[in-house]
N, C-alpha and C positions, 0 to 999 in steps of 0.2 A: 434498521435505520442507523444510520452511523453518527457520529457528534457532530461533522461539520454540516453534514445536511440537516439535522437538526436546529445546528446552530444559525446555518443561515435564512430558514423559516421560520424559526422565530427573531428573528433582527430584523426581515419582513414587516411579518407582522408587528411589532413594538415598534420599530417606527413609524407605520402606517397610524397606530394608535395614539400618537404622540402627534399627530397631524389635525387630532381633533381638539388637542390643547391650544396650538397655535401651527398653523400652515406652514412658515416659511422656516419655521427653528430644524423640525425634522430633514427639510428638503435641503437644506444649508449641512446637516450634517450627515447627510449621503454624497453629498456635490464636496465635500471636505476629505469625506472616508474616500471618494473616489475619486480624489486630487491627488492625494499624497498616497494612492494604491496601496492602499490597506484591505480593499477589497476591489475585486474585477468584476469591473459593470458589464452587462450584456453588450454586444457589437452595437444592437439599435440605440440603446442609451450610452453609449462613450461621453456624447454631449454633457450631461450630468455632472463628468467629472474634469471639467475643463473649469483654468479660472475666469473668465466670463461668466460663470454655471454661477460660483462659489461667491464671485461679486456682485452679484444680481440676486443670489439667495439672499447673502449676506443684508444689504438692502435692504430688500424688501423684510427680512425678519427684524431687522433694527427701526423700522418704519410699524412694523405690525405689533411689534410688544409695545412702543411708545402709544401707539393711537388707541389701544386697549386702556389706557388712564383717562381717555380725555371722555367727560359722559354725553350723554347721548349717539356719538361716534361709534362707544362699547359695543350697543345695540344695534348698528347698520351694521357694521361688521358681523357682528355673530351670523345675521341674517347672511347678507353676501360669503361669509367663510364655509356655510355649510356644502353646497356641492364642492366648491376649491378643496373642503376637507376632503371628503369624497374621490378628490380626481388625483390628486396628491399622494393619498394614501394610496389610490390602485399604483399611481407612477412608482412609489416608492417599493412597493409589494413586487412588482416586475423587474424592479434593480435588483433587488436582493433574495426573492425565493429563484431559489437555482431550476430554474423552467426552460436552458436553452437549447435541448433536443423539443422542445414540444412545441405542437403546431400554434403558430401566433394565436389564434383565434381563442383555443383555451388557457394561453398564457394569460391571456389580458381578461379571461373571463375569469381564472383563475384568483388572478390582482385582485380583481375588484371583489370579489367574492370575501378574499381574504382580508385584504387591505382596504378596499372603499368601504365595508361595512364596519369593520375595526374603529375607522377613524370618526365616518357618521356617525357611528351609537357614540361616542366618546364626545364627540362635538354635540350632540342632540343633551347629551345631561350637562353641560357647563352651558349652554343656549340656557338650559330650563335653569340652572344656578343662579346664571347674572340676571336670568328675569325675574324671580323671586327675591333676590337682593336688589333688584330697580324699585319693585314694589313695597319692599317693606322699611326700607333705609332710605328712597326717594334718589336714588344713586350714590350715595354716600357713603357705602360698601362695596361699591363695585369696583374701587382699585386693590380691596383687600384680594376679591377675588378675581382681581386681572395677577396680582401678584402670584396665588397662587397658581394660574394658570401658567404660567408663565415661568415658575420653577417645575412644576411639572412637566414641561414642554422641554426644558432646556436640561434637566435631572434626568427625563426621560430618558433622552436624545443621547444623553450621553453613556445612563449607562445601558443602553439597550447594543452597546458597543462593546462595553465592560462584561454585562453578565446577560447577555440575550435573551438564554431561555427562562431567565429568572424573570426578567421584566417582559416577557410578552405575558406568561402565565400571571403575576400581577396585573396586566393590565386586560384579559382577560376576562379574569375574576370581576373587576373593576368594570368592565362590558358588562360581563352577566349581572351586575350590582343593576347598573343603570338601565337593561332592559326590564329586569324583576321589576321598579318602581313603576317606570314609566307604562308597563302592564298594568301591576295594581289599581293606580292611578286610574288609567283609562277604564280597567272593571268595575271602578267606581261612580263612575259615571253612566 
């Protein structure tokens, strides 16, 4: 396997995983990377990298970190963001794992595979975060941890540009963290 194929599976991936932080940060900075052709999006997705794409991402991620502070809003969100993490994470998994000789159908089952479950396991433990911090702070923590979500998201986003394979394999790990709990968890019950 060579570096650039490497590199572009995990850039995939990481920001697929970055999609479970916050939805539109990731998707803003694929529609950026593939504005200013830094990387070549697949034919079906050119759209992506058009600025309509980048001002529409842009938006809606400047709308989505805001409404992250405001409480009880936190929590419709989290609930509404999880499949969007999900569909996000497969889109962004299909822009950037280099799939364009293969047939659509395991392209996108590939995405999702890679990229939708990345981004759900990652969304599913910050859902379990801000509801523990609802409970026990009465919401009164939960802009600490919208903040961090949110440097996450945007730390991510950026450097899953900078050092790819570094930050898919941290966020990864970071996966495996959060299904090990959410297993325990559930064998405990």
């Amino acid at each position: 396997m060579d570096f650039q194929l490497l590199s572009s599976v995990a850039l995939g991936i990481a920001l697929s995983a970055c999609c479970g932080f916050r939805v539109f940060v990731p998707l803003l900075g694929g529609a950026v990377a593939g504005y200013q052709q830094w990387y070549e999006l697949p034919p079906d997705l050119q759209w992506m990298g058009t600025l309509p794409a980048v001002l529409a991402f842009g938006t809606a991620a400047l709308v989505e970190i805001a409404a992250y502070y405001i409480p009880v809003v936190d929590n419709f969100l989290d609930a509404i963001a999880s499949p969007l993490a999900v569909g996000a994470g497969t889109l962004l998994a299909a822009s950037f794992l280099p799939l364009a000789d293969v047939d659509p159908l395991l392209k996108w089952v590939l995405a999702l595979l890679a990229g939708g479950s990345a981004a759900g396991t990652i969304h599913a433990g910050t859902g379990l975060l801000r509801l523990a911090s609802t409970k026990f702070t009465a919401t009164l923590g939960n802009p600490v941890v919208a903040t961090g979500e949110n440097t996450a998201a945007i730390g991510g986003t950026v450097l899953s540009f900078l050092m790819p394979v570094v930050i898919a394999v941290v966020l990864l790990l970071l996966m495996g963290w959060i299904l090990g709990k959410l297993l325990s968890r559930r064998s405990r019950r």
